[in-house]
Backbone atoms as SQL, in Angstrom:
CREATE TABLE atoms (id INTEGER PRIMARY KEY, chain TEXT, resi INTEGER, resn TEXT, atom TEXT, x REAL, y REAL, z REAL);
INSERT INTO atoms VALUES
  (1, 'A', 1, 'UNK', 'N', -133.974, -15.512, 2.435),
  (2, 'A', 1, 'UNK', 'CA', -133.392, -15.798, 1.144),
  (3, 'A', 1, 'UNK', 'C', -132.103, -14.985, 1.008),
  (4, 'A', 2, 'UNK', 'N', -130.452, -15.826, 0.448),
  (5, 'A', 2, 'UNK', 'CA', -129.431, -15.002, 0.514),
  (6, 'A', 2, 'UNK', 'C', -129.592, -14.023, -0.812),
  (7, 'A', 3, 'UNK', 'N', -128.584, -12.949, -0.336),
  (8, 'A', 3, 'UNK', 'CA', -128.966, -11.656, -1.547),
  (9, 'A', 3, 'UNK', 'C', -128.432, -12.159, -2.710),
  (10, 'A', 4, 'UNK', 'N', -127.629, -13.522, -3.057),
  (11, 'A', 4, 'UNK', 'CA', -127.408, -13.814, -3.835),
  (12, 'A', 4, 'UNK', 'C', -128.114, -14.881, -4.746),
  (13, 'A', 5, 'UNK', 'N', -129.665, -15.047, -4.235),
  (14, 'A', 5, 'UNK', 'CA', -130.712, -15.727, -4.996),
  (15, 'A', 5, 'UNK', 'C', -131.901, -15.015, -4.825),
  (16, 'A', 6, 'UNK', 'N', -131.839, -13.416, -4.130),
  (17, 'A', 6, 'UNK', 'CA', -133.092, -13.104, -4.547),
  (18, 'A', 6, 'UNK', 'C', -132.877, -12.134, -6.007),
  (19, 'A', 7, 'UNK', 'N', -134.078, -12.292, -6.766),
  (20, 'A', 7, 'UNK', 'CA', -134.296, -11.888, -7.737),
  (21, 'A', 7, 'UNK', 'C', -134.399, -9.917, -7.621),
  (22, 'A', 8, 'UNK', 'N', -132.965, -9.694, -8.467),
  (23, 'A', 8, 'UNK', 'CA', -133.079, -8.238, -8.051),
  (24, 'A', 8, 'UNK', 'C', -133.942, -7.395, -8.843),
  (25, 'A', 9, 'UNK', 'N', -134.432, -8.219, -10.338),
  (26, 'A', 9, 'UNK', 'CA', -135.003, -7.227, -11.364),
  (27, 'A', 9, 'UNK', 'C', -136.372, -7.297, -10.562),
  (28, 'A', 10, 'UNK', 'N', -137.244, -8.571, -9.781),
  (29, 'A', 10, 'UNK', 'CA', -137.815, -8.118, -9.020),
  (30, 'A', 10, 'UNK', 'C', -138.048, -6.895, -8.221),
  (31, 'A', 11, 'UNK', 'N', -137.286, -6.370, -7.594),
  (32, 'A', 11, 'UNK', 'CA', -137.114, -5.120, -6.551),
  (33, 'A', 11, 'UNK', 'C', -137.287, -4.218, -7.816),
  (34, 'A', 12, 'UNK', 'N', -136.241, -4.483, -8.419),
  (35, 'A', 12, 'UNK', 'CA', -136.406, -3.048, -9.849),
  (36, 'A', 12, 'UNK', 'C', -137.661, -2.954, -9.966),
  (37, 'A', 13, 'UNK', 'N', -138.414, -4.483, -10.602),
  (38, 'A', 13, 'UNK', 'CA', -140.056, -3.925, -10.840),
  (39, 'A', 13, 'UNK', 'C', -140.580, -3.461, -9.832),
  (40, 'A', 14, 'UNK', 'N', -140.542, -3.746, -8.649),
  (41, 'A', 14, 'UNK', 'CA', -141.155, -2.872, -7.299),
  (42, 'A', 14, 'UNK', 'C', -140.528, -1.584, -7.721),
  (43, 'A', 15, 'UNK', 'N', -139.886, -1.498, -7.033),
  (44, 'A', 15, 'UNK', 'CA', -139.410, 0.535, -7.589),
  (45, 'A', 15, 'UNK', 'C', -139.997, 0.851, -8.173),
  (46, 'A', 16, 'UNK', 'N', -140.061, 0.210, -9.243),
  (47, 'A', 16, 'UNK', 'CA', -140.895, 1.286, -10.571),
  (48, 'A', 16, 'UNK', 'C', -142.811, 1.376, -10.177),
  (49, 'A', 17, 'UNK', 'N', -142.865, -0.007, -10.177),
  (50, 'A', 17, 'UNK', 'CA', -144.412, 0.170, -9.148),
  (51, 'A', 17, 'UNK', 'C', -144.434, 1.451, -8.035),
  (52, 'A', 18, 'UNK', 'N', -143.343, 1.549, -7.051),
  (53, 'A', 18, 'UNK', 'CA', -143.610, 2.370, -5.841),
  (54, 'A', 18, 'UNK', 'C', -143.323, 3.540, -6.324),
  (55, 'A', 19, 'UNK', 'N', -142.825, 3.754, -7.381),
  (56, 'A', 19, 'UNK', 'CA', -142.638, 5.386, -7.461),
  (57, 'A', 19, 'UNK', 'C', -143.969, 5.982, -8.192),
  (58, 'A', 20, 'UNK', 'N', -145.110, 5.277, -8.262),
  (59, 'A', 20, 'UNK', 'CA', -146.219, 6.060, -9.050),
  (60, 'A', 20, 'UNK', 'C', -146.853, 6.384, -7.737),
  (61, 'A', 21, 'UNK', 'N', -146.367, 6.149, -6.340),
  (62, 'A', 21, 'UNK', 'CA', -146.692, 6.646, -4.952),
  (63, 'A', 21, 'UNK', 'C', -146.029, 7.533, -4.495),
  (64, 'A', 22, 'UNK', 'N', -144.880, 7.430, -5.007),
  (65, 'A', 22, 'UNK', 'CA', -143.764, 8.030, -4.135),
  (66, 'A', 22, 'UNK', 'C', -142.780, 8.472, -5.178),
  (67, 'A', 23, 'UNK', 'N', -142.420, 9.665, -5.665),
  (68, 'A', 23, 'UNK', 'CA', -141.919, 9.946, -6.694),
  (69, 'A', 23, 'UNK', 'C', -140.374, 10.403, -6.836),
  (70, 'A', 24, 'UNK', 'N', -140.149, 10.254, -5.506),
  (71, 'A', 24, 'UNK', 'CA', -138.499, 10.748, -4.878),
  (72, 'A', 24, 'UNK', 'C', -138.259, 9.380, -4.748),
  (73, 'A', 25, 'UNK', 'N', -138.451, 8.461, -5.257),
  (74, 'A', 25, 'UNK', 'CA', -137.869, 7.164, -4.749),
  (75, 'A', 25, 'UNK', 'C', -136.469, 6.852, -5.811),
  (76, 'A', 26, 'UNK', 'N', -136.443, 6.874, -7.091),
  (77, 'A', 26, 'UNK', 'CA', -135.468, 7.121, -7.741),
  (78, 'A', 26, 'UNK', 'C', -134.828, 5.597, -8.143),
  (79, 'A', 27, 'UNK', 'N', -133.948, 5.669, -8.658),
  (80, 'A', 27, 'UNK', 'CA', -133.093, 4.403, -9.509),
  (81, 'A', 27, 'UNK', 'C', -132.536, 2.918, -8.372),
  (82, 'A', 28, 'UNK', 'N', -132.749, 2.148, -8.597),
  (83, 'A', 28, 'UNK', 'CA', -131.675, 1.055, -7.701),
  (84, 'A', 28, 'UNK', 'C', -130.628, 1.347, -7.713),
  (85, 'A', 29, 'UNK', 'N', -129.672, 1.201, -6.564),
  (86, 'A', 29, 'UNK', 'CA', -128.400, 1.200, -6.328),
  (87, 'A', 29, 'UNK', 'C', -127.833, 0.199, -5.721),
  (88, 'A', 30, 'UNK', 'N', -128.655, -0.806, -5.123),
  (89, 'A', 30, 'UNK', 'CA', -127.917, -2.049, -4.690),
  (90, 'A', 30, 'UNK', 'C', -129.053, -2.085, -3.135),
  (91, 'A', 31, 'UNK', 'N', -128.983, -3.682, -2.220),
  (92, 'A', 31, 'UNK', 'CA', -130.036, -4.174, -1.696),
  (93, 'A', 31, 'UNK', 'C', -129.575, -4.617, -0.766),
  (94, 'A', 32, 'UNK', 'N', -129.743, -5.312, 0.710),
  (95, 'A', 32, 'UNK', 'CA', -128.886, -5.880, 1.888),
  (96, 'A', 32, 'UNK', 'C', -130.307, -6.598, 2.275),
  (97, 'A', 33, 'UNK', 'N', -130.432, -8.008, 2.536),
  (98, 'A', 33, 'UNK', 'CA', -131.215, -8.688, 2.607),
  (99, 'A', 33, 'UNK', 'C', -130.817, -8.804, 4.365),
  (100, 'A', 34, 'UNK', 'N', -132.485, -8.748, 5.286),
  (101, 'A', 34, 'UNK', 'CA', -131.810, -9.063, 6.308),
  (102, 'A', 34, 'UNK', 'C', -133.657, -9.858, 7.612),
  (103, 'A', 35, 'UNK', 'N', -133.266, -11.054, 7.126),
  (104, 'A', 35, 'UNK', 'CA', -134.115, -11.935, 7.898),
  (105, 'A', 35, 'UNK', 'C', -135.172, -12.067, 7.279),
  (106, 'A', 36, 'UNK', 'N', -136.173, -11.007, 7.272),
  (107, 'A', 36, 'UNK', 'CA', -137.547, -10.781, 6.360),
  (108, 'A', 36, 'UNK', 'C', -137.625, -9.868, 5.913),
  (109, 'A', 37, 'UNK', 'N', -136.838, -8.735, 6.137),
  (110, 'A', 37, 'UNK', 'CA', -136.959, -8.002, 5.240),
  (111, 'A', 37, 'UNK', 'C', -135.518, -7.139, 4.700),
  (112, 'A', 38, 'UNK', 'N', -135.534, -6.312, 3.315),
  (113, 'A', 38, 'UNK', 'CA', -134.802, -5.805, 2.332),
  (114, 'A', 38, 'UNK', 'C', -134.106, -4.385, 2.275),
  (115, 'A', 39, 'UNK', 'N', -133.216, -3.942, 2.794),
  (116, 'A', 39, 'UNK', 'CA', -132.950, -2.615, 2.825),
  (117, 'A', 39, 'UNK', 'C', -132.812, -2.330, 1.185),
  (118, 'A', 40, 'UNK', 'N', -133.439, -1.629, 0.730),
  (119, 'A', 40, 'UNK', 'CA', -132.913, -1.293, -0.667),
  (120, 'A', 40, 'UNK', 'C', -132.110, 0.493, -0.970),
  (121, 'A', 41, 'UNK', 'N', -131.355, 0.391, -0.988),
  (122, 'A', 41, 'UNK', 'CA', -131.076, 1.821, -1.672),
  (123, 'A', 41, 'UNK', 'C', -130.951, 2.255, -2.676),
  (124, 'A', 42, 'UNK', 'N', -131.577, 3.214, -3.238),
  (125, 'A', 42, 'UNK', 'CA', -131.959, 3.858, -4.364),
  (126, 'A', 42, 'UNK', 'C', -130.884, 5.395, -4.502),
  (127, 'A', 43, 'UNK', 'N', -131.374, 6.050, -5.964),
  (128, 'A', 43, 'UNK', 'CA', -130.492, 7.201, -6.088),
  (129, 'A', 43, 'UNK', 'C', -131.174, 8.410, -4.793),
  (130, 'A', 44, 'UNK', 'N', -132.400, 7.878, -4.565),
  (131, 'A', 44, 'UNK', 'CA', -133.151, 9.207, -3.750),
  (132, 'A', 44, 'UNK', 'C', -133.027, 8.568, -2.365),
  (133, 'A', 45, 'UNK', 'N', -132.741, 7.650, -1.773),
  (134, 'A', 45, 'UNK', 'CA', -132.795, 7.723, -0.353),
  (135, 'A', 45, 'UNK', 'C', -132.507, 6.065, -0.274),
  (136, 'A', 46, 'UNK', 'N', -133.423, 5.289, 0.787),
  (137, 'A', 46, 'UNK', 'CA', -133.568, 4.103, 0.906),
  (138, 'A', 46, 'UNK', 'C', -135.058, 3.364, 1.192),
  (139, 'A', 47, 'UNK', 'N', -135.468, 2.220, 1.308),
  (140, 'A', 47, 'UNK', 'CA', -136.437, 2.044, 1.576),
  (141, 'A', 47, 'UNK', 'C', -136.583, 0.375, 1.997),
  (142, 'A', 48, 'UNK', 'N', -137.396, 0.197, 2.876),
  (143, 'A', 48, 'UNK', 'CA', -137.451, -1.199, 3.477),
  (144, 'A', 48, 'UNK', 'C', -138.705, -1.847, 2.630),
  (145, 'A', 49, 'UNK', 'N', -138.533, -3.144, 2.129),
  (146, 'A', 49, 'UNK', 'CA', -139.325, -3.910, 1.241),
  (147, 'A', 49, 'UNK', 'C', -139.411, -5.342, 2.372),
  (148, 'A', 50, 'UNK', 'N', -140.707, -5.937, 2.500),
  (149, 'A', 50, 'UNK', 'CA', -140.871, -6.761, 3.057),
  (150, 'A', 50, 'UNK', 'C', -140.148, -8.482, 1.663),
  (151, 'A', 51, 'UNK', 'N', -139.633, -8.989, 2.275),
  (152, 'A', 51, 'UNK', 'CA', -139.166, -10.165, 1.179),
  (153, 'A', 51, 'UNK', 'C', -140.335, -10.883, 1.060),
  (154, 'A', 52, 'UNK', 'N', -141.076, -10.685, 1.423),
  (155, 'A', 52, 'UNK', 'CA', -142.256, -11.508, 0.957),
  (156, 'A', 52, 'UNK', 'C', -143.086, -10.865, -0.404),
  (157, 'A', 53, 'UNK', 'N', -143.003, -9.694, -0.434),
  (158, 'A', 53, 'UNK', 'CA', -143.891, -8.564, -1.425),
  (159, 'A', 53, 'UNK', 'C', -142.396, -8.920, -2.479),
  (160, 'A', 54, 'UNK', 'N', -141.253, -9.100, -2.487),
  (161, 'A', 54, 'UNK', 'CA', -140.417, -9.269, -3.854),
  (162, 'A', 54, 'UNK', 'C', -140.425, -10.171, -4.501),
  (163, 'A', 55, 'UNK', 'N', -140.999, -11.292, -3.310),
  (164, 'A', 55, 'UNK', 'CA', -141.158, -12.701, -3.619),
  (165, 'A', 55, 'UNK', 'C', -142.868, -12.978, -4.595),
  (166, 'A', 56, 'UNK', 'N', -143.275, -12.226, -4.221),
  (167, 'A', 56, 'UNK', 'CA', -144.801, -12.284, -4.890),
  (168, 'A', 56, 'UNK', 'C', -144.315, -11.114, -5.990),
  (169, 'A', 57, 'UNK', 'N', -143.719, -10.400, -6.085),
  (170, 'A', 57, 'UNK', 'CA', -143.044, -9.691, -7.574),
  (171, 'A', 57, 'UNK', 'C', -142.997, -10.480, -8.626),
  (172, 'A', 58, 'UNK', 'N', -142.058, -11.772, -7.946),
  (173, 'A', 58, 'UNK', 'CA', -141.371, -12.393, -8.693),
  (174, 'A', 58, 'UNK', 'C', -141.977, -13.589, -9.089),
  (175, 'A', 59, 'UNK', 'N', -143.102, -13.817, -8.633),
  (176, 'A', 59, 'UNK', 'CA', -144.293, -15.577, -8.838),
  (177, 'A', 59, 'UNK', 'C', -145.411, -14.803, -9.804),
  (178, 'A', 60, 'UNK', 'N', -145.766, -13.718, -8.679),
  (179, 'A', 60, 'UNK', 'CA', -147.344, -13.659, -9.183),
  (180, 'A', 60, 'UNK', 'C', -147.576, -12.185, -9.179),
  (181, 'A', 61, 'UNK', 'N', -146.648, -11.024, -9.933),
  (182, 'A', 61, 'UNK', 'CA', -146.968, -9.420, -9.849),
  (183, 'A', 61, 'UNK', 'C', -148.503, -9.181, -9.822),
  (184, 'A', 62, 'UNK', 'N', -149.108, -9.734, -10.536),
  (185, 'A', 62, 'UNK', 'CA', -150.363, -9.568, -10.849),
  (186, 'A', 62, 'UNK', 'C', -151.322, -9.271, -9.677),
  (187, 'A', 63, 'UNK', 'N', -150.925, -9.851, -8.540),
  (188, 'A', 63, 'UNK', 'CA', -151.388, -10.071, -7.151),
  (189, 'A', 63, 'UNK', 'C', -151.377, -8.925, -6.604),
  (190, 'A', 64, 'UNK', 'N', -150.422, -8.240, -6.883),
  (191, 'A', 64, 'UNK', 'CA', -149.608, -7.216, -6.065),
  (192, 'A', 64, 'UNK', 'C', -150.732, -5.850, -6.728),
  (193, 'A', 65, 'UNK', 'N', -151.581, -5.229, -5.588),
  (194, 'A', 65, 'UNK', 'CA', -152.319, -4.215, -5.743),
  (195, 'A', 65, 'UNK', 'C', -151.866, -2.881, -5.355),
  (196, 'A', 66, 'UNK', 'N', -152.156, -1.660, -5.902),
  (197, 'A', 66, 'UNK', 'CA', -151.908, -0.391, -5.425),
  (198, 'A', 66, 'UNK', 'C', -152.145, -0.278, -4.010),
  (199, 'A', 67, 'UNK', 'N', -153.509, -1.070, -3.454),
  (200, 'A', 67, 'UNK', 'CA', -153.307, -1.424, -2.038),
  (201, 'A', 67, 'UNK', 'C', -152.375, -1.911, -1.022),
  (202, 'A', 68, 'UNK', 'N', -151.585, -2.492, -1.739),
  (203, 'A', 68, 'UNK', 'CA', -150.871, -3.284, -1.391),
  (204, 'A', 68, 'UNK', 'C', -149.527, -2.086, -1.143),
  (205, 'A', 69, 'UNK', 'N', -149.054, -1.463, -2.007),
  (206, 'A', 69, 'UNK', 'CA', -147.640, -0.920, -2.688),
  (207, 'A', 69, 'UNK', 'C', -148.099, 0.426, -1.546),
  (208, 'A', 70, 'UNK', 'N', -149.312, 1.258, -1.525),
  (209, 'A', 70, 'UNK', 'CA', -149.063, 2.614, -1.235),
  (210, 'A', 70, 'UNK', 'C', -148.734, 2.548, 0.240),
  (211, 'A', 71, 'UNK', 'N', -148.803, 1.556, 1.271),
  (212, 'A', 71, 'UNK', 'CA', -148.208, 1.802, 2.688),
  (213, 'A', 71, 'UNK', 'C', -147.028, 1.639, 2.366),
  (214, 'A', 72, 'UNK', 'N', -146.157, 0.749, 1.399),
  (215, 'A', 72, 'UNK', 'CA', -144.799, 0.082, 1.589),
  (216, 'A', 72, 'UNK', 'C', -143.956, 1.359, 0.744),
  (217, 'A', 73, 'UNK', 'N', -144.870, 2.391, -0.060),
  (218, 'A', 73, 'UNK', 'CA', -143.701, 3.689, -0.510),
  (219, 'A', 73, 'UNK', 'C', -143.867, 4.737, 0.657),
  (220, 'A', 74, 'UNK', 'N', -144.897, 4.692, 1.792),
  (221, 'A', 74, 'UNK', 'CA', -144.637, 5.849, 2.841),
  (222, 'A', 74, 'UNK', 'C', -143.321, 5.130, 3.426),
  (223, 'A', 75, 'UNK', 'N', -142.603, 4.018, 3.320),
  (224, 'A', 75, 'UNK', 'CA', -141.352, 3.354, 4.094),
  (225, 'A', 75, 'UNK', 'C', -140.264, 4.447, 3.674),
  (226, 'A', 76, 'UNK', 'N', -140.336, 4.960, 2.367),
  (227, 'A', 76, 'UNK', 'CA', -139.299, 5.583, 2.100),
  (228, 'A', 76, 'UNK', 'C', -138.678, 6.800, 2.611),
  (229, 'A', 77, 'UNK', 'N', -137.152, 6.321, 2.689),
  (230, 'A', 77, 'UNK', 'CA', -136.841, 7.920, 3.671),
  (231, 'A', 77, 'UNK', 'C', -135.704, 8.077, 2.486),
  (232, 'A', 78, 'UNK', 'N', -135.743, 9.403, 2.744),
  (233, 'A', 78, 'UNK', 'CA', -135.059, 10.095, 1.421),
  (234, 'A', 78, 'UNK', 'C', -133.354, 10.142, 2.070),
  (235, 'A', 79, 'UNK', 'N', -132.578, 10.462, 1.247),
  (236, 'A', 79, 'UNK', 'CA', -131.003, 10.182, 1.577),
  (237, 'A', 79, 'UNK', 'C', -130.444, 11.729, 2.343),
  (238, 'A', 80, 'UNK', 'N', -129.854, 11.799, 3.215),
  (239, 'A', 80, 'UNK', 'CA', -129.656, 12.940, 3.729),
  (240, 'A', 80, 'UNK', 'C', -128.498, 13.783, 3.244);
């Protein structure tokens, strides 16, 4: 999906989901879409989002379990 039809407040609601895992994850700063998955960078570092988990953000959050979220905030690497 081009970065110019995926839904970014999506990712926002992820962030805010992943930081009750990961608490250095910090504010959106902008996103680079690339095949299947999402580089996102934030004020605290960056982090890789599978486009499929933004895409189920964006249909069906409800789906989306703490199971689900706590492997995808160990992705995060903090900004050097």
């Amino acid at each position: 999906m081009p970065k110019n039809t995926l839904p970014t407040y999506a990712i926002v609601e992820l962030l805010i989901r992943l930081e009750k895992h990961n608490g250095a994850i910090g504010d959106y700063r902008g996103h680079a879409v690339y095949d299947t998955e999402v580089i996102v960078k934030t004020s605290g570092g960056s982090i890789i989002l599978p486009e499929s988990i933004i895409i189920r953000q964006f249909e069906s959050p409800e789906l989306i379990t703490d199971n689900d979220l706590a492997p995808i905030a160990l992705l995060f690497k903090t900004a050097s």
